[in-house]
Structures are given as C-alpha cells and as structure tokens.
C-alpha positions in Angstrom: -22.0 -17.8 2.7 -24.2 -20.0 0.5 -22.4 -23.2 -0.2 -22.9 -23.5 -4.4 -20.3 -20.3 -4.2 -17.1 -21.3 -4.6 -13.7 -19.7 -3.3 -12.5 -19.5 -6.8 -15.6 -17.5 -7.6 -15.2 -15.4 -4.6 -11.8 -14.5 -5.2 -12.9 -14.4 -9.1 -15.2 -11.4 -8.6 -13.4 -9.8 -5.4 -10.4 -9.3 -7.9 -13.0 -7.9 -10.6 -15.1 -5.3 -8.9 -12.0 -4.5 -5.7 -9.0 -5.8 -6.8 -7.7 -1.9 -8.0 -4.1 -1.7 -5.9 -3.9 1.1 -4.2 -1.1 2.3 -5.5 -3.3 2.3 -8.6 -6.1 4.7 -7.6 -3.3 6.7 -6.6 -2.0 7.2 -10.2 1.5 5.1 -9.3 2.7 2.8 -11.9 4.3 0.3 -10.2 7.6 -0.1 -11.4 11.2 -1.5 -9.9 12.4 1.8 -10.4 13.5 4.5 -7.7 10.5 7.2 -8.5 7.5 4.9 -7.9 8.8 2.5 -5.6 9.2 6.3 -3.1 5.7 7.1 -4.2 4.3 3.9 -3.1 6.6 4.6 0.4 4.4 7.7 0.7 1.7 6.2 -0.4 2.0 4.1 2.5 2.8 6.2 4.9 -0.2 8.3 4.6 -2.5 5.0 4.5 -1.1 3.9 7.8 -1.0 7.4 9.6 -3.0 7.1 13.1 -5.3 9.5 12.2 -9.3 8.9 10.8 -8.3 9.4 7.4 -10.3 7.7 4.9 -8.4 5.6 2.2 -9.8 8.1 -0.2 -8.3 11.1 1.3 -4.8 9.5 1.6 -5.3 8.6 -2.3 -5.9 12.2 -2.3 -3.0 13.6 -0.3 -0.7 11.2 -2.3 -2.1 12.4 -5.4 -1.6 16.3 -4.5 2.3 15.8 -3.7 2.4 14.4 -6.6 1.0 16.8 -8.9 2.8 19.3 -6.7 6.3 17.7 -8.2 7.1 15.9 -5.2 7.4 12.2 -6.5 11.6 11.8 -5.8 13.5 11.8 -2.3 15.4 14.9 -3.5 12.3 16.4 -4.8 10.9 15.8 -1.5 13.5 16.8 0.6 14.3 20.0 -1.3 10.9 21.3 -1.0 9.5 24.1 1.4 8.0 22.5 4.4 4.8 24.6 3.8 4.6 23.0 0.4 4.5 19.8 1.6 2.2 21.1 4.2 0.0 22.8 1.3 -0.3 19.9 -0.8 -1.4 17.9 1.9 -4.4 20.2 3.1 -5.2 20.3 -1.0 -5.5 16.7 -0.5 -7.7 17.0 2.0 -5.2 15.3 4.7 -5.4 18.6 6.8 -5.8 17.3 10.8 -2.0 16.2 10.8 -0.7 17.8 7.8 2.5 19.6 9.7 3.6 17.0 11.5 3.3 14.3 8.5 5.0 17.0 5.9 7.8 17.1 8.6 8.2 13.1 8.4 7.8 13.1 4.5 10.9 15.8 4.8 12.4 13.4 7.6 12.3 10.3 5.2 13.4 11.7 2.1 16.5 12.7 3.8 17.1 9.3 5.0 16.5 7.6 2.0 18.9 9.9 0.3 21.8 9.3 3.0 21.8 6.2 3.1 20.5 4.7 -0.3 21.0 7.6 -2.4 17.2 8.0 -2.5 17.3 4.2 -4.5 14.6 1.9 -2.3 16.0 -0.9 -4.6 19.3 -0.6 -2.4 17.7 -0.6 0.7 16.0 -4.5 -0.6 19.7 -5.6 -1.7 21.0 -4.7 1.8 18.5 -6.8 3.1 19.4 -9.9 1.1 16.5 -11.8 0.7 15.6 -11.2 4.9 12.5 -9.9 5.1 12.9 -9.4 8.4 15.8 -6.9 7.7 13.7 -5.6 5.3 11.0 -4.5 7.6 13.6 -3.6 10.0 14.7 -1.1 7.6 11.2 0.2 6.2 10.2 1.3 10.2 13.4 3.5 10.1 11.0 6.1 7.5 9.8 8.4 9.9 6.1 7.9 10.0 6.4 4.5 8.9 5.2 1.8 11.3 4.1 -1.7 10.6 0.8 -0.8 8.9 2.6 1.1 6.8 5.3 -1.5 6.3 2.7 -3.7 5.4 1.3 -1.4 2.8 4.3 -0.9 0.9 5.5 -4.5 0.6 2.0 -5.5 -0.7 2.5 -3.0 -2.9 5.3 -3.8 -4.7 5.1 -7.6 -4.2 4.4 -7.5 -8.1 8.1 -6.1 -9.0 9.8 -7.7 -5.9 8.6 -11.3 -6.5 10.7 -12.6 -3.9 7.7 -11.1 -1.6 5.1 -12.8 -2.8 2.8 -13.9 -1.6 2.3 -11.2 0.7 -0.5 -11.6 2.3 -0.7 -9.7 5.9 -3.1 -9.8 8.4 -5.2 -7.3 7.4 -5.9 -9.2 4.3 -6.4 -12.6 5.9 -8.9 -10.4 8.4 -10.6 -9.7 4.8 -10.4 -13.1 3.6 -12.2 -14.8 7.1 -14.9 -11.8 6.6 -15.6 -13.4 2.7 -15.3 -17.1 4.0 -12.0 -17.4 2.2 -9.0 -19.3 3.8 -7.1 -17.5 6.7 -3.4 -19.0 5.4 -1.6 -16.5 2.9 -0.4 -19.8 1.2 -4.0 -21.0 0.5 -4.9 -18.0 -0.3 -2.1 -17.2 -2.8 -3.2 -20.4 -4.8 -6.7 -18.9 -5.5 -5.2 -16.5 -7.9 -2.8 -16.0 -10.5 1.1 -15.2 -9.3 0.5 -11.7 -11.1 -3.0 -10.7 -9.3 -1.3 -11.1 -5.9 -0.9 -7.7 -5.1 -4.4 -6.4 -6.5 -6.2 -9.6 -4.5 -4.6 -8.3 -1.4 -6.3 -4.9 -2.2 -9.3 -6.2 -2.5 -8.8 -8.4 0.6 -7.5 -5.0 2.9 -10.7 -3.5 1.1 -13.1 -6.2 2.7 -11.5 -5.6 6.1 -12.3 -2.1 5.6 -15.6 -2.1 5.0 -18.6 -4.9 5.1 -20.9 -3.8 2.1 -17.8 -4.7 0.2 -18.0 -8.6 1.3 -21.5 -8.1 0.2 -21.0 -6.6 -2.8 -18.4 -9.6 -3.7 -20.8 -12.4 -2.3 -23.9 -10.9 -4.8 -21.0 -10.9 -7.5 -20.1 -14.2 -7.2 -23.7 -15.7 -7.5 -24.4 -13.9 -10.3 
C-alpha cells in the first residue's frame, strides 16, 4: 500500500464503492422488527451454507423466498416443503436446495416455539450476553458460526449494543487493505451508523482481491 494513502481514505472509499450490507442487495430493510430481523436470519443462513454458493446466488435464493411470500416464521413454517424447495432452485441455490428448505422449515418452527417467531425475544433472553446470544442463534438449524456472524453484523445497526461487530472475516479483509486488525481500531475509522455497511465491505475484501484493488485505486484518486 503506498504510504500518502491514508486509512481514513481507505475506509473512505471501501464504504463508497462496497460498503452495500448484504442484507441490502438482498432487498431487507433492516429494521428492529420481527419480519426483517427473520429475513436477515435467512439471509444468513444461506451465506454461510457449506456449499460453493456464490454471495450472489444466496442474494438470490433469499430474494426468491421472499417474493415467494416466505418473509415470517409462520409464513415459513406453513409453507409446502417443495415451495421452499422451488424457490430456492428459482434462486439459483439448487445443489442443496432440499436439505436447506428442510432447515428453513426446521427453524421457523423453532423460532415460533420458543419466541413466538419475535428474534427481538430471543436478544432479551440473552440479556446483554453475547455469548448467550450466539449460543442461541447456533440452535437455527443450519446456522453455524459463519452464519451467526452474518446475522449479528447485520443487524448491529438496530441492536447497537453489538456494535462494533467486527468478526474475523472482516479483520481478514481489513489486513488484506492494510487497515488495523483490532475491531476497536477499526470501529473508529467510521461513523457509529456505517458499522454494519463497513463490515460488508470488509467481508467483501476477504472475499475477493480485485476488490482491495479496486478500493486502493479509489482511495488515490
């Protein structure tokens, strides 16, 4: 990295040409209320899945359950399992579509027993623990860690008491654009309310390396 760019700039234009969440390019207005706090859950979910899905078809998967009326627990839950498994493969996310429209069945259910489909009850059980928190998220069928991750990135914008949340994926990004590797250091670089989309954009230079050049030409510009 050429020395006259600074990590202010860096973060300036990493926020201006990748800082889109992804809940974002997913359609999801992230919101502390029940129906887009469960879409970014399955949002998540499909990012993380252990298969070679592209960000872009997961967008696309979450996109088609969606559109398909699936966006609520109950929703979920209620629906055909070969709907589920339809809107995935219109999605595009057709390797594992059975087994994943099982687990969105699996978790909808779960949510609905035991928070009454509310994800904002599951974060008052926890209390302020994040460690409970987690604790509860890898209960989701299908969600593990990545996925956990994911979500609380997410929504680190309407759950403030997150923030910053900055995982190691998105240090990993930070390192690969010369930025700090402490979340703390890294939080400062940005305003409290571009947290979540810098952490995009930070998962997004992990990802993929033309994007850390794209950011480095940006930032000299």
């Amino acid at each position: 990295m050429s020395p006259r760019i600074g990590q202010r700039d860096l973060a300036r234009a990493l926020l201006g040409r990748h800082g889109e969440t992804f809940a974002a390019q997913s359609g999801i207005r992230v919101a502390n209320t029940p129906q887009p706090l469960y879409q970014v859950l399955v949002l998540a979910g499909l990012l993380s899945a252990r298969i070679r899905a592209s960000v872009a078809v997961a967008v696309a998967a979450a996109r088609a359950l969606f559109d398909a009326g699936l966006r609520t627990p109950r929703r979920m839950a209620q629906a055909p399992w070969q709907q589920r498994v339809g809107a995935l493969g219109e999605g595009g996310y057709r390797r594992y579509d059975e087994r994943t429209a099982t687990q969105l069945g699996d978790g909808a259910t779960l949510l609905l027993d035991h928070y009454g489909g509310d994800l904002r009850r599951m974060r008052d059980a926890a209390d302020g623990d994040l460690r409970a928190l987690r604790g509860a998220l890898r209960k989701v069928p299908g969600l593990g860690p990545a996925g956990c991750d994911i979500f609380l990135r997410e929504v680190q914008g309407v759950w403030p008491e997150l923030a910053p949340y900055l995982d190691a994926k998105a240090v990993q990004g930070a390192e690969r654009l010369g930025l700090p590797g402490d979340s703390g250091r890294l939080a400062r670089l940005v305003g409290a309310d571009e947290t979540a989309a810098f952490a995009s954009g930070l998962v997004r230079a992990a990802l993929d390396r033309s994007v850390v050049e794209d950011v480095r030409e940006a930032a000299r510009a």
